[in-house]
C-alpha positions in Angstrom: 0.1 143.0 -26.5 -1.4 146.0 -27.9 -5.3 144.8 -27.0 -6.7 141.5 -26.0 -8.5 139.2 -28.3 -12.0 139.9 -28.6 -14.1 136.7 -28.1 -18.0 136.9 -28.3 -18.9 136.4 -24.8 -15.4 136.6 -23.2 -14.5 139.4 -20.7 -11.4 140.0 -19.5 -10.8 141.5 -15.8 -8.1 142.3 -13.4 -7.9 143.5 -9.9 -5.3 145.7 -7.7 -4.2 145.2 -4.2 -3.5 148.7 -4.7 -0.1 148.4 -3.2 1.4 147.2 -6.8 5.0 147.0 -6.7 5.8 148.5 -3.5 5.8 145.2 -1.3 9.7 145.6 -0.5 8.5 149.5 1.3 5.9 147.9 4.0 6.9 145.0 5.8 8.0 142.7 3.2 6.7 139.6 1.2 4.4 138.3 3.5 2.8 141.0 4.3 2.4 142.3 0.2 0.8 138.2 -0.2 -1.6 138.8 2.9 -2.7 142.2 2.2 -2.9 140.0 -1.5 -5.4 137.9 -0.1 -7.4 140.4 1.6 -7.9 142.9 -0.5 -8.1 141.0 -3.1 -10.8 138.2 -2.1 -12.7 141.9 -2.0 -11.9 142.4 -5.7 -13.2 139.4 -7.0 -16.1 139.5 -5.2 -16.7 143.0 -6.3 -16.0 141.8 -9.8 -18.5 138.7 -9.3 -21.2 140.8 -8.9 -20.8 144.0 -11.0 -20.8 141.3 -13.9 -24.1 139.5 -11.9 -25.5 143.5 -11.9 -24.2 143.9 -15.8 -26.6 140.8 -16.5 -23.0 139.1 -17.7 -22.5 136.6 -14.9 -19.3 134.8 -15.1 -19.5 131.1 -16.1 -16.2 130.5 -15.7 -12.8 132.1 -13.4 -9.4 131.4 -14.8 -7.0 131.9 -11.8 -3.4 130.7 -11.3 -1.6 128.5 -9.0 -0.3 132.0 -6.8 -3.7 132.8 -5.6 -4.8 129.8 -4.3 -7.4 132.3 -2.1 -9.4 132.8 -5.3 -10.9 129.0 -4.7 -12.1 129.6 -1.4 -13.8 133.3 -2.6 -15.5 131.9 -5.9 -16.1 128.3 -5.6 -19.9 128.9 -4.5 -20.4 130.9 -7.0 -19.2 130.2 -10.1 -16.6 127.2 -12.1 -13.1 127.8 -11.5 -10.6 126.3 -13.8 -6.5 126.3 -12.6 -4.4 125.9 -15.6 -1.5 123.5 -14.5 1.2 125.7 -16.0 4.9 124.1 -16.1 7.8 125.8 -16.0 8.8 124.7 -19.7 5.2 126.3 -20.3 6.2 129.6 -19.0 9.5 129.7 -20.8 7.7 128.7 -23.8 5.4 132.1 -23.6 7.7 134.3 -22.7 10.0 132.9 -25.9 7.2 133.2 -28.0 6.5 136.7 -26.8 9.5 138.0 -27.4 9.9 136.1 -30.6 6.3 138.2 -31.6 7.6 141.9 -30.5 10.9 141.5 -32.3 9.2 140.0 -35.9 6.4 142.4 -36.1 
């Protein structure tokens, strides 16, 4: 995707453990998920309140199943919503994807 959809009141944010795809070089997978989880519990935090200092507070936080962590940093704060997202759901996107690049 080129740019994301522009919605009137919709932002769109993302957040690095700043280790990105380099978890195989330090001690493998469970160290890449727990340095995940802590740095990135940091990052949404941080996120939380630069759009609270922006006068944007988030109403709402769209996280996945994979960072179940997210629920225990935001749910004081602000409404959480977990998509239940099924694997036919998945292939379904990525189809459709790949279906849009190839047709444009």
């Amino acid at each position: 995707m080129k740019s994301l959809p522009t919605i009137n009141g919709l932002s769109y944010a993302s957040f690095s453990n700043e280790n990105d795809n380099d978890y195989q070089s330090s001690n493998g997978f469970s160290s890449y998920v727990s340095s995940l989880r802590s740095i990135g519990s940091q990052k949404v935090m941080h996120l939380m309140e630069k759009f609270f200092s922006d006068g944007e507070p988030m109403t709402l936080l769209v996280y996945i199943i994979i960072l179940p962590w997210v629920d225990v940093v935001a749910r004081d704060c602000v409404p959480l919503l977990l998509p239940f997202i099924t694997a036919s759901s998945i292939a379904k996107m990525v189809y459709m994807a790949e279906w849009i690049h190839w047709f444009r």
